[in-house]
C-alpha positions in Angstrom: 0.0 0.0 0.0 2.3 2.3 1.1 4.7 1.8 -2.3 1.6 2.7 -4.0 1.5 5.8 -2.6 4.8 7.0 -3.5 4.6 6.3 -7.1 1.0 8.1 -7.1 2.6 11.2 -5.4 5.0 11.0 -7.6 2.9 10.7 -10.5 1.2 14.0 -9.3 4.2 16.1 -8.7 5.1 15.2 -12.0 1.9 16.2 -13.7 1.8 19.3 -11.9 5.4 20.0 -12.8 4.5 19.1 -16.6 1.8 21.4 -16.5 3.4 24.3 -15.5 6.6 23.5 -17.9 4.0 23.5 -20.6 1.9 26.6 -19.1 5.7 28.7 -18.9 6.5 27.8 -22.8 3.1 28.7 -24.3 3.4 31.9 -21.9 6.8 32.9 -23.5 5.5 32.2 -26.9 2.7 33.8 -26.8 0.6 31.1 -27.6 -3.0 30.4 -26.5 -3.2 27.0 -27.3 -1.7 25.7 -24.6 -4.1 26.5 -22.5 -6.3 23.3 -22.8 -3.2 21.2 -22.5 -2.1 22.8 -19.0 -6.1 22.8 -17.9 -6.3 18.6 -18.8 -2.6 18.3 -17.2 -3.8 19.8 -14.0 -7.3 17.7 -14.3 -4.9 14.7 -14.2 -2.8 15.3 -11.5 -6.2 16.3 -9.8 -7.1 12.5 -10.3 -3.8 10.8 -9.6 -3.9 13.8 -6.4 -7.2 12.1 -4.9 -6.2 9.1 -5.4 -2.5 9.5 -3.4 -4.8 10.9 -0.8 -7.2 8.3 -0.6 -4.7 5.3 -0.4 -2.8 7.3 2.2 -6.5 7.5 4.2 -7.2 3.9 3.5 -3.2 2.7 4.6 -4.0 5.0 8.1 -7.4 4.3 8.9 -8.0 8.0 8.9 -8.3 11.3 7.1 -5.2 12.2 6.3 -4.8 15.4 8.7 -2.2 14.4 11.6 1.3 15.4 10.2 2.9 17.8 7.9 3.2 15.2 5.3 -0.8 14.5 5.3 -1.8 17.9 5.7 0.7 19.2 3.1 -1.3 16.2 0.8 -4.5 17.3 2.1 -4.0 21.5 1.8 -2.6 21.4 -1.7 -5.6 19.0 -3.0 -7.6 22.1 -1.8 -5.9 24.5 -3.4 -5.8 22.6 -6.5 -9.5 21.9 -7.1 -10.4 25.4 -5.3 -8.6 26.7 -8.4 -9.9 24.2 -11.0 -13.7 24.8 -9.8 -13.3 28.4 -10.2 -11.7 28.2 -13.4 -14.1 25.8 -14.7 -16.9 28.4 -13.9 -14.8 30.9 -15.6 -14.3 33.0 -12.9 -10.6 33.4 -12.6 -7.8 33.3 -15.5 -6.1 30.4 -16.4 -3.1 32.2 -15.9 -3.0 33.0 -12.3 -1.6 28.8 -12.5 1.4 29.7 -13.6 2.0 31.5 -10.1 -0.4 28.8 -8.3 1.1 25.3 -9.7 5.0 25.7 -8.3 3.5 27.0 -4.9 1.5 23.2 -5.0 4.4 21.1 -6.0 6.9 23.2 -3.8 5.0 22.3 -0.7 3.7 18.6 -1.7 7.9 18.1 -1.8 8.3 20.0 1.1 5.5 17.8 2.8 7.2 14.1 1.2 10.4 15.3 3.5 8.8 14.8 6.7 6.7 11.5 5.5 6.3 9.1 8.3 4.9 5.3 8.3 0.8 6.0 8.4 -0.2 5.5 12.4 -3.7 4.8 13.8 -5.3 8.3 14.6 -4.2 9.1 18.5 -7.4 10.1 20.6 -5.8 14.3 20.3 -7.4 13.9 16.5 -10.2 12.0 17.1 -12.7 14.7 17.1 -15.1 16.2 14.4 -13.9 19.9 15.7 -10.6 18.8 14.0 -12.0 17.5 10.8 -13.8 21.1 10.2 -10.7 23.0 11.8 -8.4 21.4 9.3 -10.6 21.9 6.1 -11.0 25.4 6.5 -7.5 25.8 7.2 -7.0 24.8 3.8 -10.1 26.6 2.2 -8.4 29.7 3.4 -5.2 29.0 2.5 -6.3 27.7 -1.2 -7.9 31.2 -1.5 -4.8 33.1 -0.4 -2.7 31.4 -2.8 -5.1 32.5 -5.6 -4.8 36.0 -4.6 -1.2 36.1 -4.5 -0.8 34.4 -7.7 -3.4 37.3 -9.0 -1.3 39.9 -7.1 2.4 38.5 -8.8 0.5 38.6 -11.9 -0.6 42.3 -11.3 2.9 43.4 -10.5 4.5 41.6 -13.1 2.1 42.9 -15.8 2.7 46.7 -14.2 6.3 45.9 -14.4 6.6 45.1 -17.6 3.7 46.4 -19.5 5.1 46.2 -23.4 6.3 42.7 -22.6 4.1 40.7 -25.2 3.0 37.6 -23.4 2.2 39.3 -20.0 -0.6 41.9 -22.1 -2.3 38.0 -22.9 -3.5 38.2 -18.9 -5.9 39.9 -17.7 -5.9 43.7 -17.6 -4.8 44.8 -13.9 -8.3 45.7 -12.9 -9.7 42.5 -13.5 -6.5 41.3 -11.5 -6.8 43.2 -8.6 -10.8 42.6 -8.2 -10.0 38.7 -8.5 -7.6 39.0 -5.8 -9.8 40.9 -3.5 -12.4 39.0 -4.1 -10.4 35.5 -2.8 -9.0 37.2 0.2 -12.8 38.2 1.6 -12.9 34.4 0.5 -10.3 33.7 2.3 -10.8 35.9 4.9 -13.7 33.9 6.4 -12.7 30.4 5.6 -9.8 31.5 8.4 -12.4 32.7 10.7 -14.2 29.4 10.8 -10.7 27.8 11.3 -9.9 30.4 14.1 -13.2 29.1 15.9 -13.2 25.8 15.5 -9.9 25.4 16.2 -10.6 27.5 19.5 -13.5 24.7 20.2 -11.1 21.8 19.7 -8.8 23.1 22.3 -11.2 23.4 24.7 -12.2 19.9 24.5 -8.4 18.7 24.7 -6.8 20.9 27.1 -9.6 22.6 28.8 -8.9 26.6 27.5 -9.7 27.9 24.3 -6.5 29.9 24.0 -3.0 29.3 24.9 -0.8 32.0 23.2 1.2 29.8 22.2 4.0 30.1 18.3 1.3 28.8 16.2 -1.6 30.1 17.9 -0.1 33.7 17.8 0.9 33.3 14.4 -2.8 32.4 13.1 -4.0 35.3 14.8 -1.4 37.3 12.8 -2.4 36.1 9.7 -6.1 36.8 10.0 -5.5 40.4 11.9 -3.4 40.9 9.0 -5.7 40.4 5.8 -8.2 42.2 8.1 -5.6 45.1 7.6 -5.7 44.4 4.0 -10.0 44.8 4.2 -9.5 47.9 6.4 -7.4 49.5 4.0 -8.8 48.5 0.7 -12.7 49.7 2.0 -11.4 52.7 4.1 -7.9 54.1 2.9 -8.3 53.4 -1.0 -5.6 51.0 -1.3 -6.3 49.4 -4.7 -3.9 48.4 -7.7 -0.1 47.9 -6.7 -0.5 48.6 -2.7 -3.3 45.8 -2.6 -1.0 43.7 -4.5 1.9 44.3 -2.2 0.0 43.6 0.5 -1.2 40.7 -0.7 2.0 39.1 -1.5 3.3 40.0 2.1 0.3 38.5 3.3 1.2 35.3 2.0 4.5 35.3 3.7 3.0 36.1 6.7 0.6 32.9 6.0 3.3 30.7 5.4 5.1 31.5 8.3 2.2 30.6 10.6 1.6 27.2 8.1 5.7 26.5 8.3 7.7 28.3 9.5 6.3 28.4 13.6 8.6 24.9 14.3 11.7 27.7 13.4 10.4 30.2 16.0 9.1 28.1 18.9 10.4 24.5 19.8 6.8 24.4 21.3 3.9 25.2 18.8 0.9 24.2 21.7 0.9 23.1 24.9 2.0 19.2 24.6 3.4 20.0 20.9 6.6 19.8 20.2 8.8 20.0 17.5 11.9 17.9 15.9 13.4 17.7 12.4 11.7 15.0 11.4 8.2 16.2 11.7 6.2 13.0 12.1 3.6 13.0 14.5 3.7 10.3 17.1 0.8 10.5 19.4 1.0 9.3 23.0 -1.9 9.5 25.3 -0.8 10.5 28.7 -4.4 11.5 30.4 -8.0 12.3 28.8 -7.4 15.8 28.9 -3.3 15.9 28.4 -3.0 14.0 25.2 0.3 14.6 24.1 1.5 14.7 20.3 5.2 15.1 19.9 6.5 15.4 16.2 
């Protein structure tokens, strides 16, 4: 089972890697035609995608949501078909993939670095609070990642304005709306996230907050796109400032997806940190459930 996994995920990192090699050389050329090719490319490794994810759920017994590894699987799947869905209603360009694909298949190889043998689901996870916490994680993050591939487009396109293949995007308007548009997206998906997350606590340690590295850093995030609302609604900060925001609110997001193990050896009260990053879990007591990766 498990060798079956690691050709599919391999199989899917290199049909996402395809796709965007094919999505870069129509880009250059100037050609339009490519454009079905890189849609059906991404459709595949869509398809080979699930089904990596779903022989890593059946292998574990479980959703695939307890370590970096799975939840790397897991949050790019999102991202992917949030994209594809959208697309497919013709609601965003096919363009903002070329931004959007290497962010996928830059984290799917940073998640393959920390995989672990699948273990059985340690009573920490074993709540429904988790399940919802974890999918709008993702949600919000998917969305993010669509607005700062819109917002790299925007700047690039400013940039470089008589460059021919960037005028075959869409005008920096139609960027900038797109992008604002999946950051109010966004924007809520991490407010569900925040709560449940919040309501899972509770349940395992008794508190809904802990100010802890990773808690601290989610809050970050969402105070900061709030920032972003503030000052697109109330300060007129459209075009290139929304765009740099954007982009450094996807640092910012990536830092409280990533980088909290760099800043904190602790990221929650019975969390802790090591290079590998599997998650082992180890019940202890009911309420002091501890999960040391």
């Amino acid at each position: 089972m498990q060798q079956t996994e690691i050709i599919l995920f391999w199989a899917t990192v290199f049909v996402y890697v395809v796709a965007f090699c094919v999505h870069v050389f129509g880009f250059v050329r100037g050609s339009t035609r490519t454009g079905t090719a890189v849609m059906r490319l991404l459709w595949a490794g869509m398809i080979l995608h699930t089904a990596t994810a779903l022989v890593r759920w059946a292998s574990a017994g479980h959703a695939p949501v307890t370590d970096t590894y799975e939840l790397n699987l897991t949050g790019t799947w999102f991202t992917v078909l949030i994209f594809l869905v959208f697309e497919r209603l013709k609601k965003i360009d096919q363009s903002i993939a070329l931004v959007l694909t290497p962010v996928v298949f830059l984290v799917l190889g940073y998640g393959i670095m920390s995989r672990s043998a699948p273990i059985p689901m340690g009573p920490a996870y074993q709540s429904p609070w988790l399940v919802v916490h974890v999918i709008f994680a993702w949600l919000s993050f998917g969305c993010f990642a669509i607005a700062f591939g819109a917002a790299i487009l925007f700047l690039a396109r400013e940039r470089f304005p008589d460059w021919q293949p960037i005028t075959k995007v869409p005008d920096i308007k139609g960027l900038d709306l797109a992008g604002y548009r999946f950051i109010v997206l966004g924007f809520i998906n991490h407010a569900v996230m925040l709560v449940s997350g919040a309501i899972w606590a509770k349940k395992l340690w008794g508190h809904y907050w802990s100010w802890d590295a990773l808690e601290i850093w989610s809050l970050i995030t969402f105070l900061f796109y709030a920032l972003y609302l503030h000052a697109r609604s109330f300060l007129g900060w459209r075009l290139k400032r929304a765009a740099r925001l954007t982009v450094l609110g996807f640092v910012v997001l990536s830092i409280s997806f990533w980088g909290v193990q760099w800043f904190s050896p602790k990221a929650r009260p019975g969390h802790e940190w090591s290079e590998g990053g599997a998650a082992k879990v180890i019940q202890v007591e009911p309420l002091k459930t501890v999960t040391e990766k």
